[in-house]
N, C-alpha and C positions, 0 to 999 in steps of 0.2 A: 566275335563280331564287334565293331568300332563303331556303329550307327549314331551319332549323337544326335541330343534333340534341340530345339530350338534356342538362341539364344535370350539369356534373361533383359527383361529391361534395367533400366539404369535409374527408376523415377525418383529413388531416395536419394537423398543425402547425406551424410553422415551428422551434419548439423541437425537435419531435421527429425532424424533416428535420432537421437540422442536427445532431442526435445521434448518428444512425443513419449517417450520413458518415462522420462522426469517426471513428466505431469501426472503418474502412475504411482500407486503404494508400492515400492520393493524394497528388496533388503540384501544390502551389502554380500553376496558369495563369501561363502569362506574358501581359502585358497586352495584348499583337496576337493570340492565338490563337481567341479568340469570333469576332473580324470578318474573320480569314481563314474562320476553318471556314465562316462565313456567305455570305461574297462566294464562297469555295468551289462550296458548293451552287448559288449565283443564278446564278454563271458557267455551269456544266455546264446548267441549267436555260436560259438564254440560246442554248444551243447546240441546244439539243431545239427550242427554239419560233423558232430567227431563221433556221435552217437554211433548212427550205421555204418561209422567206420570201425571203429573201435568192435563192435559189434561180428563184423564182416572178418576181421584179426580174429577175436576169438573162436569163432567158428571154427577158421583154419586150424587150427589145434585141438580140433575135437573129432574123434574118431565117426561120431553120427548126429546127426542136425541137435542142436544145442538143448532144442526144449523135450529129449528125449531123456529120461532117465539112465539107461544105461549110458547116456554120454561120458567120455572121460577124457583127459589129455591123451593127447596122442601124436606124432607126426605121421602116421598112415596116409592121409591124404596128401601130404607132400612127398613122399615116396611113390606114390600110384602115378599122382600126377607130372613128376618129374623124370621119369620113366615109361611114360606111355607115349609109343610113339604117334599116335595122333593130335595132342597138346603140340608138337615138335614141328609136327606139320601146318598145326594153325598158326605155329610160330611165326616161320619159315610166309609165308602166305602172308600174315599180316605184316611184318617187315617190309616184301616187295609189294603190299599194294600200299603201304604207306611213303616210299620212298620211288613208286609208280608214281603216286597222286603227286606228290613233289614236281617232280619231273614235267610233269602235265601243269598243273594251276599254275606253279611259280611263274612259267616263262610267260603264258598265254593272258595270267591276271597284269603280272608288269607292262607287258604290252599293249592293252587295250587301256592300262591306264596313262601311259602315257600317249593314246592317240586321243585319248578323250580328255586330256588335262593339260597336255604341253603343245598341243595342235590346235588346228581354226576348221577340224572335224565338225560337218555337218550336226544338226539334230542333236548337242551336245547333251542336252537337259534332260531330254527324252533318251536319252542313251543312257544315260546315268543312271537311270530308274529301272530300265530294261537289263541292265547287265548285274545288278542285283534280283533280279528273279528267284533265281534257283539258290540260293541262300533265303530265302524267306520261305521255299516248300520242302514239305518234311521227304527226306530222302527214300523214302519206301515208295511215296507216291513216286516223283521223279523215276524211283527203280523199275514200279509198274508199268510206267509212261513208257518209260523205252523197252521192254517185254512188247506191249502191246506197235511198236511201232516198226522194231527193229526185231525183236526177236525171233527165235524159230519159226511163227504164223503172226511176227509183224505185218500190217500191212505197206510197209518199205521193202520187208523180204520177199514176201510173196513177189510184188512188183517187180523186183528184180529176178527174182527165180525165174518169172513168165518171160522175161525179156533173154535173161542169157543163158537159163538152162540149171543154173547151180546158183547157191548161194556165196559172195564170198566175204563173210564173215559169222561167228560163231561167238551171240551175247552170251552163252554160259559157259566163259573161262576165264582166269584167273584177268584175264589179258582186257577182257568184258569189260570185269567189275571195275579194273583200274582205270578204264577210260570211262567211265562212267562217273565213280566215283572222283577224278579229275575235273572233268567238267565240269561236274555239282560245285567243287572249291574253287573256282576261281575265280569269284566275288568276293570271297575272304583274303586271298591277294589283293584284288584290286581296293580292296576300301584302306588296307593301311597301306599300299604302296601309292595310292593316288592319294591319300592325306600327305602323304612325304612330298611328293612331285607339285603338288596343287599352289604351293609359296614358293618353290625354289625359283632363284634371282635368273635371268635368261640370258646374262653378258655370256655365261659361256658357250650355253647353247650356240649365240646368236655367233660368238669368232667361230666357233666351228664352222657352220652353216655357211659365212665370210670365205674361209677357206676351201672350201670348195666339198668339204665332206656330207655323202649323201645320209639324208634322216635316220637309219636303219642304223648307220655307222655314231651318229649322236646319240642316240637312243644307247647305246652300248656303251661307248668310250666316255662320254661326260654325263648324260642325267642317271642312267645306273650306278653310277659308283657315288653318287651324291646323295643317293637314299638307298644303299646297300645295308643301312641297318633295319630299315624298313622288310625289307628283301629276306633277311637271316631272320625277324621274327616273323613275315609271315611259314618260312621257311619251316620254323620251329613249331607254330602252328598246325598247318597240314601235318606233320610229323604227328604230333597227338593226336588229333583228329583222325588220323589213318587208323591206329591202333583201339580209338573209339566206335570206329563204322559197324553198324550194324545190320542199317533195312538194306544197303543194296547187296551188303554181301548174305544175306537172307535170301533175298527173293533170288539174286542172278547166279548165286552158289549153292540153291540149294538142289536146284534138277540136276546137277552132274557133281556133286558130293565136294565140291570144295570148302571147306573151314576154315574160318578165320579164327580170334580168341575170341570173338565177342560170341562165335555162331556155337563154340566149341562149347561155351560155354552155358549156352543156350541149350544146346544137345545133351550137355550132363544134367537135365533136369530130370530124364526121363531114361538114362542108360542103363541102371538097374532094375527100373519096374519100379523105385521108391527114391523120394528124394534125398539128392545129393547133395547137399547143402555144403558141405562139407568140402567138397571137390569144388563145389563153384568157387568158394571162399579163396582159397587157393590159388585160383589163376585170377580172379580181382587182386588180390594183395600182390602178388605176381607182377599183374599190368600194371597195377598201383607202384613197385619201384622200378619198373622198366618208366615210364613215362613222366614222374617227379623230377631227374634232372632235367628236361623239358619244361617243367614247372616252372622250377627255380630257372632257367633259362631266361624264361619269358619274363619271368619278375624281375630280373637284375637287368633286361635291355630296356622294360617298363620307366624302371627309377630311372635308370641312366640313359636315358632317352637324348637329354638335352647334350652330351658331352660327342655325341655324331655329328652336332651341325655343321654344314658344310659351308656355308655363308653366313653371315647375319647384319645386324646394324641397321639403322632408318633408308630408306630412297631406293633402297632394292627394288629392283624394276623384274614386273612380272611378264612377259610379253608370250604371247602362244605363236609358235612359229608355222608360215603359212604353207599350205600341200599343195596347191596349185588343182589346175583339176583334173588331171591324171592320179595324184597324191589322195583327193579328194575320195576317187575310184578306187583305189587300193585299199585305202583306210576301210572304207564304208562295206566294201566286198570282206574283208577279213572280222569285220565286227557283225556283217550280216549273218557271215557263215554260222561264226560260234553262237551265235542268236538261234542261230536254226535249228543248229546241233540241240544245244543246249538247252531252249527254251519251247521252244514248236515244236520239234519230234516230241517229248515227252508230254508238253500238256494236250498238242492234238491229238497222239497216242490217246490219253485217258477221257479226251471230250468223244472221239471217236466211238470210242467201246463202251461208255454209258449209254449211248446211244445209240445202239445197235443190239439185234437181239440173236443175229445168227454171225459166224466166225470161221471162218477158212479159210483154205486154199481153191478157189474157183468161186466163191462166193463173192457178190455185191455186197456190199457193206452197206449203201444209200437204199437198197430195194430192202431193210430189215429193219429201217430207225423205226421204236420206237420208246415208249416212256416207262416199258412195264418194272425196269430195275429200280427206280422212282418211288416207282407206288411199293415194290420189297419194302421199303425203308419205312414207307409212314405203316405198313402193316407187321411188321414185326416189331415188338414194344421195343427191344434190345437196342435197334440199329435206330429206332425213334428218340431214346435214351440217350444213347453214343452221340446224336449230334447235337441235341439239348445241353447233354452236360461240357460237350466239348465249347459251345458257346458262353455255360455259365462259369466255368475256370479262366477261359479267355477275358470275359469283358470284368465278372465282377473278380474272380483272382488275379486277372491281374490289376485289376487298382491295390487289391490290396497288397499286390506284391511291390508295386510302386511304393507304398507308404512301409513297408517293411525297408525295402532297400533303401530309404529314404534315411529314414532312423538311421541305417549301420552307414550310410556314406556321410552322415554329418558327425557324427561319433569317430570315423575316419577321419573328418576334414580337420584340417588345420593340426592335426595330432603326429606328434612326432617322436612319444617315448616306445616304448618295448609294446605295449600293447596294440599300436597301430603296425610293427611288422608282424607280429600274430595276424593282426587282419587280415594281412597280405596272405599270408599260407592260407588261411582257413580260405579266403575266397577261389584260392584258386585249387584248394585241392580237389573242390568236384569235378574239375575239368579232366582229372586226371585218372577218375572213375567212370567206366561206363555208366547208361542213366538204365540201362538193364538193372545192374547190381544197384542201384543206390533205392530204386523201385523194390527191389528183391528184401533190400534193408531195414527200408521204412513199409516193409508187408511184416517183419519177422517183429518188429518195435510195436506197432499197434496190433498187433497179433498176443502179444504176450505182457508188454507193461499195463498194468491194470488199469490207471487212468486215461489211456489210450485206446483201450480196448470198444467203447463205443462208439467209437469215430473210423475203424476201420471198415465197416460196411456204407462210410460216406465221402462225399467227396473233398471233405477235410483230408482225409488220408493221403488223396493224390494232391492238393493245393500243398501242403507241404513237402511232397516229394519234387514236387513240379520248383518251388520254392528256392530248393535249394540246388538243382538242376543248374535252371537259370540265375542262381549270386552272381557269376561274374560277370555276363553280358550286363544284366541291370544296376549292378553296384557303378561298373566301367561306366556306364550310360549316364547314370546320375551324377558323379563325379564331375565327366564332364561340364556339365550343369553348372555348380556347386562353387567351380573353382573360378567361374564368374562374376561372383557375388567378393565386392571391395573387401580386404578384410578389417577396414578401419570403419564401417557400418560395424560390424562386430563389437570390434573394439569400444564405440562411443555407447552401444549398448551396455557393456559390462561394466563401462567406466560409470555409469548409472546406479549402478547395481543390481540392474537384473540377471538372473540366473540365466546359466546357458540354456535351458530348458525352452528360456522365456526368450532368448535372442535369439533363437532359432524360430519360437512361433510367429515373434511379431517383427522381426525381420530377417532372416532367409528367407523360410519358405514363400511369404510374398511376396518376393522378391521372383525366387523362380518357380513360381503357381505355372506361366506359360509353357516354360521345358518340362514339367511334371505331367500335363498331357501328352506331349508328344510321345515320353517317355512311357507313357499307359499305351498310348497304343502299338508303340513298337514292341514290348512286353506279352500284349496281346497277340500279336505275330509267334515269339517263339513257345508258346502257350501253345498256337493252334498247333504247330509243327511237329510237335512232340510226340511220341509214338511210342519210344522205347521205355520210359519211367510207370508208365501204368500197367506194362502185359503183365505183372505178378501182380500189381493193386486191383485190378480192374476182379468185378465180383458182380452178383447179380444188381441192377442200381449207382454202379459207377465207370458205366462201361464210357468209353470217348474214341472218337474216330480213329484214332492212329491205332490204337491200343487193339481195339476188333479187326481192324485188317489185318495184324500182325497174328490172331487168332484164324480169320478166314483162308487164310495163306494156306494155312495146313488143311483145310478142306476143298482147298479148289474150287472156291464158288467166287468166282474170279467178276460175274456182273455185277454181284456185291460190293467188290472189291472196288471196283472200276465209279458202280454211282457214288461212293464214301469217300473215293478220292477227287471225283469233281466238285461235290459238295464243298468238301476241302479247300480248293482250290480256289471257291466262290469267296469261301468265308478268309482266306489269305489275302483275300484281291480286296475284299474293302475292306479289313484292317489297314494295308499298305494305303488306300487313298484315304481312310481317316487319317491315318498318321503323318501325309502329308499334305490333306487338309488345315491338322492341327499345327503345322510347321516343323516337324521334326525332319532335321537336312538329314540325309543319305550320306555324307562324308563327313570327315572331320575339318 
């Protein structure tokens, strides 16, 4: 996600920064001490993010989970598993649903973003806000949402059953998950394909247009090819993200036995009767080089961002080209749909069935509301717990995740030896880990290193799993930020002789104090969402919402399910309006 926050103000000077030092006791830097404090940080940060990996490797080369005694080297688990033909199968599955969701987000995200960014589209503001929906809810909810709307005893299928006799569509197939999972990404297209299209110059739109060529035909032949690098990394994205999915291919794969790697690998906890630690490890390290050249993809179109520009230079004229109001109706019908689709089926699905106490086919839904799934929640301590702690990770972890990512993005900023492309790997290799396994990692870490071992029965355990989950959405975030601030404020700091320690306290950061909110509450958003890094942290006392429904799944207590995910849903919806309360813009 590309989400930035607010932009900083401008109120220093670099004359007055540099005044206002002066009249302070410091002492001259010596010239190694910025790129130790820096390589400082990145080290310690190295340590947080290679542990569970490193960790997760070793595993793979051990015949039985590592803290058993009889463990020993072995390749066995990569023999079992690169021979088994069900691994082959989740293979096979997660390929076409990650190269399905391609197919689906890319075209549907590009296209909404250029009615919403290169048109004179009704309701634009409000649109913008609304087509990021389903990138702010955690994908198991969404999964549920549409189960309950669409599914076998959706109340959509039902409706149509009554009306034509048969159903015709079937949410538990491969075919399902991938429009499903489509749907969910095409806010992650739309945010970096509409930061591309949002400055682009309109001379050429506008000769086409001139020429007689209709919208559909510009859209294609000139604004797509001018943010086609855009396009290839969201492109690259969904690709990863395919091969990370978890809750929808859970919930909508697992009534009719389809496996993906993430599910596959979820199911090897429990194939023997005792854990397999072993086997997991395996198809993490697995996914883990199937999806690094994707890594490194993304990081080399990242840097080399600026050598795509298609236009540039002062007086570029921005102009939105107008639909007329037939164009007006097409637009607004095509943005409604995927609204419906996307947004209304799955959350009415789940406001629906919280609030409802009976479920079928020939059954009223309105003649059963009531509140008793509600009151479950405040009487069982667990699901009381789950949404306690899901609140105190979000508001108070995430500040502090703010001020962690804060630290490793100014230790990045302005840094350009060997230790800042370290950074670059280390940030982006969790994206390249499921947050399953990285949860699985950081359970086996405080489980057994000694100093850690008290904080595994607490929600320290998952603040750090959730921590490093989320580096690169929050580092990305702050960055942005960051790269606003003069760097000759800097400069007249140091020329001072304050340390960088000290340029950082008394001039960045209050500089961008404003984007550092926004940033907390967008931070809070993928906090609540998260669902997949705590099912192995999660213990009696550190239970959080995502984490219990991915438990209650296997039980079938599906009104549980249903009040945990409006809850949910509650607590997403005013992060999202604190967050743009506090000014943090929704594009770049």
């Amino acid at each position: 996600m590309a989400v930035q926050s607010t932009p900083v103000p401008s109120g220093l000077t670099t004359a007055l920064a540099a005044a206002e030092l002066a009249k302070r006791p410091s002492r001259f830097p010596k010239p190694g001490d910025a790129l130790a404090l820096r390589r400082t940080i990145i080290g310690l940060l190295a340590v947080v993010v290679l542990a569970p990996v490193v960790l997760i490797v070793y595993q793979s080369f051990l015949d039985n989970p590592f803290f058993t005694p009889a463990a020993k080297a072995s390749l066995e688990a990569y023999r079992y598993i690169l021979t088994d033909s069900m691994f082959y199968e989740a293979l096979g599955n997660t390929v076409i649903m990650a190269l399905g969701m391609v197919a689906i987000a890319v075209p549907l995200g590009a296209a909404l973003a250029f009615l919403i960014t290169r048109t004179d589209v009704r309701f634009r503001k409000a649109l913008e806000v609304l087509v990021l929906v389903p990138m702010f809810i955690s994908s198991i909810v969404l999964a549920f949402g549409y189960t309950v709307a669409v599914g076998p005893s959706g109340f959509i299928t039902m409706a149509v059953r009554d009306l034509l006799g048969f159903s015709p569509w079937n949410l538990y197939t491969l075919t399902g998950i991938i429009i499903v999972c489509g749907l969910s990404h095409v806010p992650h297209v739309y945010l970096y394909v509409s930061a591309a299209m949002r400055n682009l110059p309109s001379d050429l739109e506008e000769a086409a247009r001139v020429t007689g060529a209709p919208l559909w035909r510009v859209c294609l032949d000139v604004t797509v090819p001018m943010v086609l690098p855009a396009l290839v990394f969201a492109t690259a994205l969904n690709l990863m993200i395919g091969f990370e999915m978890f809750g929808v291919p859970l919930v909508l794969g697992e009534p009719s036995g389809i496996v993906v790697l993430t599910t596959y690998v979820y199911k090897l906890t429990t194939l023997f009767g005792v854990p397999t630690y072993q086997l997991m490890a395996v198809v993490v390290v697995l996914l883990v080089l199937m999806t690094l050249p994707l890594v490194w993809y993304q990081r080399r179109l990242l840097r080399h961002a600026r050598r795509y520009a298609a236009l540039g230079g002062k007086g570029a004229r921005t102009q939105v080209m107008r639909l007329g109001p037939k164009g007006q109706a097409i637009a607004l019908s095509i943005i409604g749909f995927w609204l419906f689709v996307s947004v209304v089926l799955p959350i009415g699905g789940i406001t629906l069935r919280a609030f409802v106490g009976a479920w079928g086919q020939g059954v009223n839904p309105l003649e059963h509301l009531t509140l008793r799934h509600f009151a479950n929640l405040l009487e069982v301590p667990s699901l009381t717990r789950g949404i306690v702690n899901t609140m105190i990770l979000a508001v108070v972890g995430g500040a502090c995740a703010v001020a962690v990512y804060l630290v490793v993005g100014l230790a990045g900023h302005r840094n350009r030896d060997a230790s800042n492309t370290l950074l670059d790997y280390i940030v982006l290799l969790p994206r390249a880990m499921p947050g399953l396994m990285i949860g699985l990692a950081f359970f086996w870490l405080f489980l057994f290193v000694p100093f850690l071992v008290p904080f595994r029965t607490t929600l320290i355990s998952l603040f750090v799993a959730y921590l490093v989950v989320g580096l690169s959405y929050g580092l990305r975030l702050l960055q942005g930020t960051l790269i606003q601030v003069a760097p000759e404020l800097e400069e007249a700091a140091r020329t001072t002789g304050a340390t960088i320690g000290r340029s950082w306290r008394d001039i960045v950061i209050p500089i961008i104090r404003p984007g550092l909110a926004g940033a907390w509450a967008l931070i809070m958003i993928v906090f609540l969402r998260d669902y997949a890094t705590g099912v192995y942290l999660m213990s009696a006392g550190t239970e959080v919402i995502g984490s219990l429904m991915v438990s209650l799944l296997q039980t079938g207590a599906m009104d549980i399910i249903a009040a945990l995910a409006f809850v949910s849903i509650l607590l997403t919806a005013a992060a999202i309006g604190l967050a743009l309360q506090l000014g943090a813009k929704i594009h770049d």
